[in-house]
N, C-alpha and C positions, 0 to 999 in steps of 0.2 A: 552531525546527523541529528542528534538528538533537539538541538535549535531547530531547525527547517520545521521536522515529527511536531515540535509546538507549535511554530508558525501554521503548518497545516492543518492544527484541530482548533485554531485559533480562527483561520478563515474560514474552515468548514463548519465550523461549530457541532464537530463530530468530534466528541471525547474518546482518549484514550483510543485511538487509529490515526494518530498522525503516522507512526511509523507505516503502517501499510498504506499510506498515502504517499507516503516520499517514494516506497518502496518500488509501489506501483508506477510511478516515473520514471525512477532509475534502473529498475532491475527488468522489467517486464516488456518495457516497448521499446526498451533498444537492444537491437541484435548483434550488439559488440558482445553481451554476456550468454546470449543463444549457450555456446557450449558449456555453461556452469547450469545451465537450467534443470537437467538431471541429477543433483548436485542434493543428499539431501536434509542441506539447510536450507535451500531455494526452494523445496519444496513444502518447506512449513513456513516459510514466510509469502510463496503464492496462497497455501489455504489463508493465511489470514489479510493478505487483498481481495482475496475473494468472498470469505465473507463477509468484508467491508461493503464490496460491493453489490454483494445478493440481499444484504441486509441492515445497510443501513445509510447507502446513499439515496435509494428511492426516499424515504424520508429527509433527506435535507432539500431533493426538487418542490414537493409536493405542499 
């Protein structure tokens, strides 16, 4: 996992959030793991996709 988390900050040129980049793949859009989502280690690894995404992917479009 920790390969892919590089690969990720490597194409996004977003440091340090590959893990919530893989995360965001793996854990959040598919509804195979729906029922661990209240779960809460999944809940601190959706804050920290989240504020990947509140705060720091607009800056990699833009």
């Amino acid at each position: 996992m920790q390969q892919l988390a590089h690969k990720a900050e490597s194409i996004s040129g977003v440091k340090q959030s590959g893990n919530a980049i893989i995360t965001a793949f793996v854990y959040f859009h598919n509804p195979y793991f729906a029922d661990r989502w209240d779960n809460e280690f999944y809940k601190e690894m959706f804050e920290d996709v989240w504020r990947l995404v509140a705060n720091k992917l607009p800056n990699v479009f833009s």
